[in-house]
C-alpha positions in Angstrom: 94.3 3.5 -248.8 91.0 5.0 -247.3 90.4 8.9 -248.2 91.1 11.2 -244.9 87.9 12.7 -243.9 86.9 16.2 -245.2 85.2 18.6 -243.5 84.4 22.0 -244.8 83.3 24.9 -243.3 81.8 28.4 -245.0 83.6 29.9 -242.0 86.3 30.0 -239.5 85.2 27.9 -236.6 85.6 29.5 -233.0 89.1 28.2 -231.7 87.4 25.6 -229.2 85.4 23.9 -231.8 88.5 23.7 -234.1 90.5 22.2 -231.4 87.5 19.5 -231.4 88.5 18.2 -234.8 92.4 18.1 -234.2 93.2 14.4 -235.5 89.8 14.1 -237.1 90.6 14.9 -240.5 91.2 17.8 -242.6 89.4 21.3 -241.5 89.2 23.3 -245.1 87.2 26.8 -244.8 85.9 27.6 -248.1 87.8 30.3 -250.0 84.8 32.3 -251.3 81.0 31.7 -250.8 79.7 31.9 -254.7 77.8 28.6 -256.0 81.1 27.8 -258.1 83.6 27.5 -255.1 81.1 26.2 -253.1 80.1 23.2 -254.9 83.6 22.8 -256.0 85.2 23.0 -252.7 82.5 20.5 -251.0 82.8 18.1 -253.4 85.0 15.7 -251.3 83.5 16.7 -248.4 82.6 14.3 -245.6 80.3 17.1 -243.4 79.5 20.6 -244.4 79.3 23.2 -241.8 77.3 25.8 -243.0 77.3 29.6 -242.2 76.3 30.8 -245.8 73.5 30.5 -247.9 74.3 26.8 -249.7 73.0 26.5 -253.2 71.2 23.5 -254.0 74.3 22.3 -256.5 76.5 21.2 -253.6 74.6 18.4 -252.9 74.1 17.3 -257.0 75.9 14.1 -257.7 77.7 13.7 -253.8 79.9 10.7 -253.5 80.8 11.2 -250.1 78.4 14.1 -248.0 77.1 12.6 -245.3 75.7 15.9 -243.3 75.3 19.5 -244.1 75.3 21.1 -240.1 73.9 24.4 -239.3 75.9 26.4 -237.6 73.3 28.0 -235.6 69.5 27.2 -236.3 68.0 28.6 -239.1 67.5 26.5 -242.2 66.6 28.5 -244.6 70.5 28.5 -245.7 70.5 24.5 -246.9 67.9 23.7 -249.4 66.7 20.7 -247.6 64.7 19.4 -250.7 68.2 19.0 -252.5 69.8 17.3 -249.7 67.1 15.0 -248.6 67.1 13.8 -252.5 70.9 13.4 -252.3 70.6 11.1 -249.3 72.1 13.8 -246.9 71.4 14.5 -243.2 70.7 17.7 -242.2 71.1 19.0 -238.4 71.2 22.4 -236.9 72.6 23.3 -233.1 69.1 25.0 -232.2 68.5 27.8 -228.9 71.9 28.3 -228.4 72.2 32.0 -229.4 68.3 32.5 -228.6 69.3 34.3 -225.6 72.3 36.6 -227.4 69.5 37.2 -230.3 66.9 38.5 -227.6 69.3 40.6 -225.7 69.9 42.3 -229.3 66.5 43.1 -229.5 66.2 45.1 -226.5 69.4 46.8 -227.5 67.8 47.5 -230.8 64.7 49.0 -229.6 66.3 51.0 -226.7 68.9 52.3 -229.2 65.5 53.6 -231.5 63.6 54.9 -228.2 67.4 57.0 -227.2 67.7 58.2 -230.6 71.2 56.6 -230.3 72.4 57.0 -233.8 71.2 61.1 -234.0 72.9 61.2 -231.0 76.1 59.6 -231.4 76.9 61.7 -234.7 75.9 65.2 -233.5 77.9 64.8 -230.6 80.8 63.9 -232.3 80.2 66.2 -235.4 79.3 69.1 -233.2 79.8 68.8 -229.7 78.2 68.5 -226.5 75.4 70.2 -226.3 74.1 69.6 -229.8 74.0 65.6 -228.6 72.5 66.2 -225.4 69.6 68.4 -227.2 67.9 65.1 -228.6 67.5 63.7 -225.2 64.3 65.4 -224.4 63.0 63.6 -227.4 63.9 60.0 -226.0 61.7 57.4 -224.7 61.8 54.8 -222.2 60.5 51.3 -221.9 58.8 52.0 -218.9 55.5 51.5 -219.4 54.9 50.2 -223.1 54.2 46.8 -224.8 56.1 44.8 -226.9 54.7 42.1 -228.9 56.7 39.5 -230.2 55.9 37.7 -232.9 57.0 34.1 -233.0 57.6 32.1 -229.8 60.4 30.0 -230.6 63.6 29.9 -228.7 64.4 33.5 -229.2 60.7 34.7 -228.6 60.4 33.1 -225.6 63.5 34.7 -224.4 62.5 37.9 -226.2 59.4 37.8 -223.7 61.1 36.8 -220.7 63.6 39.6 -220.6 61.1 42.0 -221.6 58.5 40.9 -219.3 60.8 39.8 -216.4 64.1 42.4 -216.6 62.2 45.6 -217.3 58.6 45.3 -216.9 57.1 45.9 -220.3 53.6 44.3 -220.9 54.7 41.2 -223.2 51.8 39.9 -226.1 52.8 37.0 -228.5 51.4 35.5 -231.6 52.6 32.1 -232.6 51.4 29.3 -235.0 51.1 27.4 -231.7 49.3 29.3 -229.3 50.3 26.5 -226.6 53.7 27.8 -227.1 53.1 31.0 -225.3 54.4 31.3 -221.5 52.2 31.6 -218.8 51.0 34.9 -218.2 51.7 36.1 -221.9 48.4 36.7 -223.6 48.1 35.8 -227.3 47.2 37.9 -230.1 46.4 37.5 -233.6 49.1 39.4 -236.0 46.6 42.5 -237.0 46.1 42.7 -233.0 50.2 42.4 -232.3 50.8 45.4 -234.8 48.1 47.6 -233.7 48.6 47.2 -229.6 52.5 46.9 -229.7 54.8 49.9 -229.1 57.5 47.7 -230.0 56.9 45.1 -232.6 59.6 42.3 -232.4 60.1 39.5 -235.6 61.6 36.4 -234.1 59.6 34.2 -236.5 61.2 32.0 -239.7 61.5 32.3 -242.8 58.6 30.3 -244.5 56.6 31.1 -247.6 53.4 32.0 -245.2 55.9 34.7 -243.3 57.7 35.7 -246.6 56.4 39.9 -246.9 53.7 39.4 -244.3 54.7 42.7 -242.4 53.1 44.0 -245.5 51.7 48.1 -245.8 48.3 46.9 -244.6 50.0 45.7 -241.0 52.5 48.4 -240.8 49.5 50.9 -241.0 48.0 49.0 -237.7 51.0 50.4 -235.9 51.2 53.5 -233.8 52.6 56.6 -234.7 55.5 56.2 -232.0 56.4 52.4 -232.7 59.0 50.7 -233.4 59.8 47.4 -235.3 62.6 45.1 -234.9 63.3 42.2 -236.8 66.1 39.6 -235.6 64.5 37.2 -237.9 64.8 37.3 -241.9 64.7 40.5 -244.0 62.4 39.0 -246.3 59.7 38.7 -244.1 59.1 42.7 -243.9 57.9 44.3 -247.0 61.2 46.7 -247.9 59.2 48.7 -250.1 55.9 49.7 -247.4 58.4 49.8 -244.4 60.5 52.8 -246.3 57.7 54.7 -247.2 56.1 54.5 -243.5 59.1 55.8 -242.5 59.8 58.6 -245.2 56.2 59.7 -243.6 56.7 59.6 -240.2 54.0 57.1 -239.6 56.0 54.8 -237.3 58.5 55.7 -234.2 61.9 53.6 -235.8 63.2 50.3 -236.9 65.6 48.7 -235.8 67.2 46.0 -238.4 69.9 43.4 -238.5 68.8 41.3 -241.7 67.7 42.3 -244.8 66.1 41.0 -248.3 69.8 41.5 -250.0 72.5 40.9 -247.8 75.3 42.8 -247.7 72.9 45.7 -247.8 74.3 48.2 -250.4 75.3 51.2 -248.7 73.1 53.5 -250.5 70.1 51.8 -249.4 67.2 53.7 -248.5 67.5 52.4 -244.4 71.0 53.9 -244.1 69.8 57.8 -244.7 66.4 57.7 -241.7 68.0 59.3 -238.5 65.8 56.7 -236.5 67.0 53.1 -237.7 69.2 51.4 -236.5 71.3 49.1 -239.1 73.2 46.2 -237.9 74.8 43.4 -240.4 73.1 40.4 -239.2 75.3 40.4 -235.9 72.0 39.8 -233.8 73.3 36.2 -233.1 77.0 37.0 -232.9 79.1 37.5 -229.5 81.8 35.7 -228.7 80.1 32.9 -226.3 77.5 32.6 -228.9 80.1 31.8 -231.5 81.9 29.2 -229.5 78.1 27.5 -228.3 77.4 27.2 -232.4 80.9 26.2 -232.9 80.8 23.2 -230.8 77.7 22.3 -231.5 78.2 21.6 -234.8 81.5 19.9 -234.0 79.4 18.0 -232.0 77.0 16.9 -234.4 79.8 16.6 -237.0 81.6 13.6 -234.9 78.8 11.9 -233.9 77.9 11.5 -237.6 81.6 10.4 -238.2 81.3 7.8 -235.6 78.6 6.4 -237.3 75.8 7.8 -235.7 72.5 10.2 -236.5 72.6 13.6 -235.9 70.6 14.6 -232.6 69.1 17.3 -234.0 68.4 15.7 -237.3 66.1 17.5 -239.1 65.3 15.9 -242.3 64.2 12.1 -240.5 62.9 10.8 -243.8 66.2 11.2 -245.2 67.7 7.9 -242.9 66.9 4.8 -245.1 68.9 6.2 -248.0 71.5 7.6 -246.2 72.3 4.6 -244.5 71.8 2.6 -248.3 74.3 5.5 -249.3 77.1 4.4 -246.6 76.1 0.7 -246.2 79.1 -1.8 -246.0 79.4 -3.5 -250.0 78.5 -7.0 -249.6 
């Protein structure tokens, strides 16, 4: 009797993509996220949908993985290395949050320039007036540039909002300087930091990125700017970044990922009056949640059916996956 098919999940799937699978096989959503339950709970497992960090054990000794599916785009969450040597595909569901990501950044930086979160608490600690007393310290957007570093699917949405839904002067650096839009003029990284009044990091996670907003860049900025990063937390040097602050140096931060994740609530970032904290929600809205959801469904039975991922992402991978699931002679 053939084994029912096995799908796990690190998380609930939106109720759309769930309905997707009805019939399929067997939805399982993992009961905890450490490498024990993980590689224990995918062990069976036809597809892996991923949401969590995987740890390269899951895909040690599989019998039956055929993809590990990104439930949004980032990769830095599967260790491709381990699941291209397993004979595992690997696929993401790319630009479909790029646009909720982009709309957080603007939120994020206005939220800095309103002095939201001083704001917020004195006028609920201690009234009216006391809340409304910041406002003369605000800033607009009117009027400044934002550089955006990274021109992916969320930096070129990044620079289309900023450029085309509030008029802010919009300069880019990329790996690809062909990637810019037209009318977006490129600048190297030490230029970005130095012109910017808002610095935006919608770049991966790669070891060339890893700590490059370093003390020596953060230093380029002006005294009024403002970083936000929508990317990875690693990519920002914790260390410079808090002391800049603790100085005054820059304007604010506004940050929704971080090197340790949860971030510990005594954490330096929680005690400065002008960051803005949110727990890597960037990406998350309802609609985005359903577009990543069924995506990965997507990917997930098109794979069952037999065929390759359209957003495969590890092509050298096919000739032994298909040796892996080839019909015994």
């Amino acid at each position: 009797m053939p084994e029912r098919t096995r799908i796990v999940s690190t998380h609930v799937l939106h109720p759309r993509a769930r309905a997707m699978l009805d019939g399929v096989g067997d939805l399982v959503v993992a009961s905890a996220l450490d490498t024990d339950t993980l590689t224990r709970e995918c062990r069976d497992a036809d597809v892996v949908i991923v949401r969590a960090p995987m740890p390269p054990e899951v895909f040690a000794a599989q019998r039956r993985l055929k993809m590990a599916v990104r439930h949004g785009a980032g990769l830095d969450w599967i260790p491709m290395e381990a699941a291209t040597e397993a004979g595992v595909l690997v696929a993401n569901v790319p630009g479909v949050n790029a646009r909720t990501v982009a709309e957080h950044v603007l939120f994020g930086a206005m939220a800095v320039l309103r002095r939201f979160r001083v704001i917020d608490r004195d006028l609920r600690q201690r009234g009216w007036l006391a809340g409304r007393e910041h406002s003369v310290h605000t800033s607009e957007l009117s009027g400044k540039t934002i550089g955006v570093i990274g021109m992916g699917n969320i930096g070129r949405n990044v620079a289309t909002i900023a450029r085309d839904g509030f008029g802010l002067t919009v300069v880019a650096t990329s790996r690809n300087a062909g990637s810019l839009l037209a009318g977006i003029a490129f600048r190297t990284l030490d230029e970005l930091m130095a012109e910017s009044d808002i610095v935006a990091i919608c770049c991966p996670l790669t070891p060339e990125t890893r700590g490059m907003i370093d003390a020596r860049r953060i230093a380029l900025m002006k005294p009024a700017a403002v970083i936000v990063n929508v990317a990875r937390g690693p990519i920002i040097d914790d260390d410079a970044l808090i002391a800049a602050l603790r100085d005054n140096r820059i304007g604010g931060a506004a940050l929704d990922v971080f090197a340790t994740q949860p971030l510990p609530l005594e954490h330096p970032y929680f005690g400065f009056d002008n960051v803005v904290v949110t727990p890597h929600m960037a990406g998350i809205t309802e609609e985005s949640m359903m577009r990543m959801g069924v995506g990965a469904v997507e990917e997930t039975l098109r794979v069952l059916a037999g065929e390759l991922p359209v957003n495969l992402r590890n092509p050298e991978v096919v000739e032994r996956y298909r040796q892996r699931f080839a019909p015994a002679a």
